[in-house]
N, C-alpha and C positions, 0 to 999 in steps of 0.2 A: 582228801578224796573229793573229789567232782559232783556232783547232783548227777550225772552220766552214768556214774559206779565203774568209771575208770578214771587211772588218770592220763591226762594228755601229756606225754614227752617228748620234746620235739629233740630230736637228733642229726643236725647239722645245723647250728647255730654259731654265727662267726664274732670274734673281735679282734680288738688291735689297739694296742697299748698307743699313747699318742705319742712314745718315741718313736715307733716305726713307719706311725703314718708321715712324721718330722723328715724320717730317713728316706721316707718314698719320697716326699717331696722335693729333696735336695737331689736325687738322683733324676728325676722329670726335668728340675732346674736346669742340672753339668749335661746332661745327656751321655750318663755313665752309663746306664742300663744295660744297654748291649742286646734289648728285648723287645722288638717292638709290639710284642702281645702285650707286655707289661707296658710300657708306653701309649698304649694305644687305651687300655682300659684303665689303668690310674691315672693318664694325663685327664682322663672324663672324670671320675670319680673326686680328683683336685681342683675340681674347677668347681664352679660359684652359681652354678643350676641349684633349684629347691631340693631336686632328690639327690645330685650329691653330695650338700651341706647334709640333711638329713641321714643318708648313710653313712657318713665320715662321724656326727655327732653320735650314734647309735653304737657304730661301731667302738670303740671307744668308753663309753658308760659300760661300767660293770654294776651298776648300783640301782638306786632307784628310779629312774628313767628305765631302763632294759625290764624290771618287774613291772615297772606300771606298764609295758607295750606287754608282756606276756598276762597279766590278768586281762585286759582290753581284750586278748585273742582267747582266752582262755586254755593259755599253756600254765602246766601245772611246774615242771621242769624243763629247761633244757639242758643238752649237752651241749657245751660250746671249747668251740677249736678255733686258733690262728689262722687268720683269713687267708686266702690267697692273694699271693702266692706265698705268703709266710717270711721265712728265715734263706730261704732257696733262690733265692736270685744275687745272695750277697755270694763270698768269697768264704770258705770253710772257716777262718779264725772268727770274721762279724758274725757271720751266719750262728755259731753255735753261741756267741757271746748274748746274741738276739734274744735266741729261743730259749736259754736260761733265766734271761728277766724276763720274758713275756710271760715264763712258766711259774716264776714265781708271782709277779701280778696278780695272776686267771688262780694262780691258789690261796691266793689271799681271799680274793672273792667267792670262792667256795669254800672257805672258812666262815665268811660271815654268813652267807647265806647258805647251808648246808643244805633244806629244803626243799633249793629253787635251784640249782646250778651243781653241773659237775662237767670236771673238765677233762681235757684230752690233750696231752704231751705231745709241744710242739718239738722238733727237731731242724738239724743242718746236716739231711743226709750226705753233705758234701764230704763231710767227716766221719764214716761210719761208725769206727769204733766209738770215736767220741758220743755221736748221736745215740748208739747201742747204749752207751752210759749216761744219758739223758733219761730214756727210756725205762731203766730201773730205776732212778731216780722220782721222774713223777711215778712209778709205780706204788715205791715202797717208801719216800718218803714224802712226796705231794699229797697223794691221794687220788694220782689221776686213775682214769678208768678206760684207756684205750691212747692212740698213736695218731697224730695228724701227719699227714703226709701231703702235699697239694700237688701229685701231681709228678710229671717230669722236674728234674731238678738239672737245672741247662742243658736243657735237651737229652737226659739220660734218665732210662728209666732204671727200674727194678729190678729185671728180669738180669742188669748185669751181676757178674759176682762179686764185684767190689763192693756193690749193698748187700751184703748177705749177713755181714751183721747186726745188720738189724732188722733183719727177717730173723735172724737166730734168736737175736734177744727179743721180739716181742712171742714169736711161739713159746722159748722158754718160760718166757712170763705170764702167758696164757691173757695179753692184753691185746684188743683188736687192731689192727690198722685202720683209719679211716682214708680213705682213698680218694680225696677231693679235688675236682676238676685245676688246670692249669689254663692260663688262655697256651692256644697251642705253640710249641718252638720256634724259632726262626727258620726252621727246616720245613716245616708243614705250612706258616701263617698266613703266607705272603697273598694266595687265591683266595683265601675264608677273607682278607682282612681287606682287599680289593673289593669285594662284594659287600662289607656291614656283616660277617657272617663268623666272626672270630670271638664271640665270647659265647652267650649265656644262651645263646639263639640258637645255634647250633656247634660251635668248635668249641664248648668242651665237651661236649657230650664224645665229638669225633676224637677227641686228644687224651680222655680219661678211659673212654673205649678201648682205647689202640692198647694203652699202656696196662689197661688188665688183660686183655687178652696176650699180650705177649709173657706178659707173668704165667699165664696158662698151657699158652704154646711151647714155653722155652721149658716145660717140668719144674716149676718152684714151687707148685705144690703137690710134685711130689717128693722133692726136696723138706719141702717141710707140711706134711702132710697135716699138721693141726697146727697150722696159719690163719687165722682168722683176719678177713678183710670185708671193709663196708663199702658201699656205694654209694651214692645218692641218686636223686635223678630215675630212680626205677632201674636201677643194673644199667647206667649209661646204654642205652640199647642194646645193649649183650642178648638178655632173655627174649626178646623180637628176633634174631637173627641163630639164634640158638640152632634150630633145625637147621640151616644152612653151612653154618661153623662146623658143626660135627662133620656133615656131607664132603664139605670138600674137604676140611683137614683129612681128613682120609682116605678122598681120593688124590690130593698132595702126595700125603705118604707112599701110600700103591705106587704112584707114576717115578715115583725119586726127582721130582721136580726141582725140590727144593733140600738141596746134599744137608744142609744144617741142621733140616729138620729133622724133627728125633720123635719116635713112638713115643704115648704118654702111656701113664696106667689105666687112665681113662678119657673118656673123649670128654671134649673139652666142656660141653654143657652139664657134664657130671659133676666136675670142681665148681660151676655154678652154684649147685644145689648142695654142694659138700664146703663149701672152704667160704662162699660169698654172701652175704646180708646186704639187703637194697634198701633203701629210705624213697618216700616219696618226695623229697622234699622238689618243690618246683612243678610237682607232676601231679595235683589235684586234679583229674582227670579220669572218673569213674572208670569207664572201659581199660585201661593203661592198666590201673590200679588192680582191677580185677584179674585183668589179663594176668601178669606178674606173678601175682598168689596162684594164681591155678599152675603155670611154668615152675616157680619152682618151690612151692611149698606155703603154706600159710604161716609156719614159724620161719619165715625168710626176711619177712616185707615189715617194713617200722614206718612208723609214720618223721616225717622232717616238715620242719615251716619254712627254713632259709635263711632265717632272718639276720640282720634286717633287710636282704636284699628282695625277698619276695614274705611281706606278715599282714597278710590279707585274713580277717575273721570269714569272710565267705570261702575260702579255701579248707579252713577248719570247716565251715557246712560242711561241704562238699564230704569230707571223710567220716562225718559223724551219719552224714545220711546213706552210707554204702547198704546195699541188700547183702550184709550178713548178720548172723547172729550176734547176741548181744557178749556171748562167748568171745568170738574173733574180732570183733571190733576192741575189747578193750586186752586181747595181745596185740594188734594193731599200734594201739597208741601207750600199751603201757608193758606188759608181760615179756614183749620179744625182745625189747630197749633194756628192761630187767636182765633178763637172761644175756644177751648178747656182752653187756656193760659191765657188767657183773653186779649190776645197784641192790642194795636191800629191798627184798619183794616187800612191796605194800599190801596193806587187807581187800 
């Protein structure tokens, strides 16, 4: 426990075992990709700038380099997931063959370090069933405590039925989805990436948006109504536009504008507050922050660092000096990550 009387837990914290940064490398090399979002932010990230030797080194370290940056910031734990874009850019056989050693790697390191680290089950939802049986896997014999997801997996999101086993298996297993930005598809990239305007700046916030709200709009949760999924980012702008979604989706509805679309049991800001958990991570930003909790509940919003792509200790200021109680400030950073995670409550 902290001198704060809470503890900090940061929840969206990324690596990447140095086989796969090996494999991104080769694929930048052929020009197999087939992505040019992923080309466009791993060709930066492979190159020989100070932050992306730095990021590439960090990411990477499961050991004592990654604890000495979390005491420096004063992170007590994190959760840490497979970066983006993970396992999802390969072909369904690599892809799952991936995200079983990755998963064993990140459970290795939450063996030694019990502590300080807990991890989250990557998958290749290219393969559902198979991914479905990942999924119980790090459950019940990793020890993970929730689902990485990064996103669109070649351009296809969630909302189709052919992932739906693994919506079934993480509801059945009562473990969360984390719902982590993608740079956007080759469908969407082409004007964000004309601009500088395709990754962290602004398109994923638009590409990670789209693909929960269509999760919402198409009824998948009411398909599976105790789906638990995370955010980051503050609800990728969902909770800001909230009033607006509900409005027209229903006046959509009303006019039959749209033949596919189908009544929900609730409108759509409802599944917000029902089925969705936000992280700040990236989004130190008092007003945002506040906003958010008041939209959708004070046991909604956890605090996230990013790391290592944003582990600024003035961003932890930032969240420690919020105008609330000494109450909400430590489920902020420790009680909602608890509960959400499923972690053993600390005194």
């Amino acid at each position: 426990m902290t001198d704060q009387g809470y503890l900090r837990i940061a929840t969206e914290e990324a690596f990447a075992p140095p086989e796969l940064i090996t494999r991104w490398r080769s694929m930048l090399a052929d020009g197999s990709s087939g992505d040019p979002g992923f080309d466009s932010l791993w060709g930066f990230y492979m190159g020989d700038s100070p932050r992306a030797r730095q990021i590439v080194e960090r990411l990477e370290d499961l050991g004592e380099r990654r604890i000495a940056d979390m005491d420096a910031t004063g992170i007590d734990r994190q959760i840490i997931a497979l970066t983006s874009p993970g396992t999802q850019i390969f072909d369904a056989a690599e892809g799952t063959a991936i995200a079983a050693a990755a998963n064993d790697v990140l459970a290795d390191a939450c063996r030694r370090h019990p502590d300080r680290f807990t991890g989250l089950t990557a998958i290749a939802p290219q393969d559902p069933e198979r991914a479905a049986e990942e999924i119980e896997r790090g459950v019940n014999r990793l020890g993970f405590r929730g689902v990485i997801i990064n996103s669109h997996t070649r351009g296809e999101y969630l909302d189709d039925k052919k992932f739906w086993p693994v919506l079934e298996a993480a509801e059945a297993l009562d473990t969360p989805i984390y719902l982590h930005p993608n740079t956007p598809s080759p469908r969407m990239i082409e004007p964000m990436l004309e601009a500088g305007l395709d990754g962290a700046v602004f398109g994923f916030a638009v590409e990670t948006g789209l693909h929960l709200l269509r999760m919402i709009t198409s009824g998948v949760f009411d398909r599976f109504p105790r789906l638990r999924v995370v955010v980051g980012h503050l609800g990728e702008a969902l909770p800001f536009w909230s009033y607006r979604i509900d409005f027209m989706h229903t006046a959509s509805l009303r006019s039959g504008r749209f033949p596919h679309l189908s009544a929900l049991e609730l409108a759509p800001g409802e599944y917000l507050r029902r089925n969705i958990w936000v992280t700040t991570s990236g989004m130190a930003w008092e007003p945002a922050i506040l906003f958010t909790r008041q939209v959708l509940g004070d046991d909604r919003v956890l605090y996230a660092m990013d790391y290592p792509y944003q582990s600024a200790p003035t961003e932890v200021s930032v969240h420690d000096r919020l105008p609330i109680d000494a109450a909400a400030l430590r489920a902020l950073y420790q009680t909602n990550a608890e509960k959400v995670f499923g972690l053993p409550p600390s005194s």
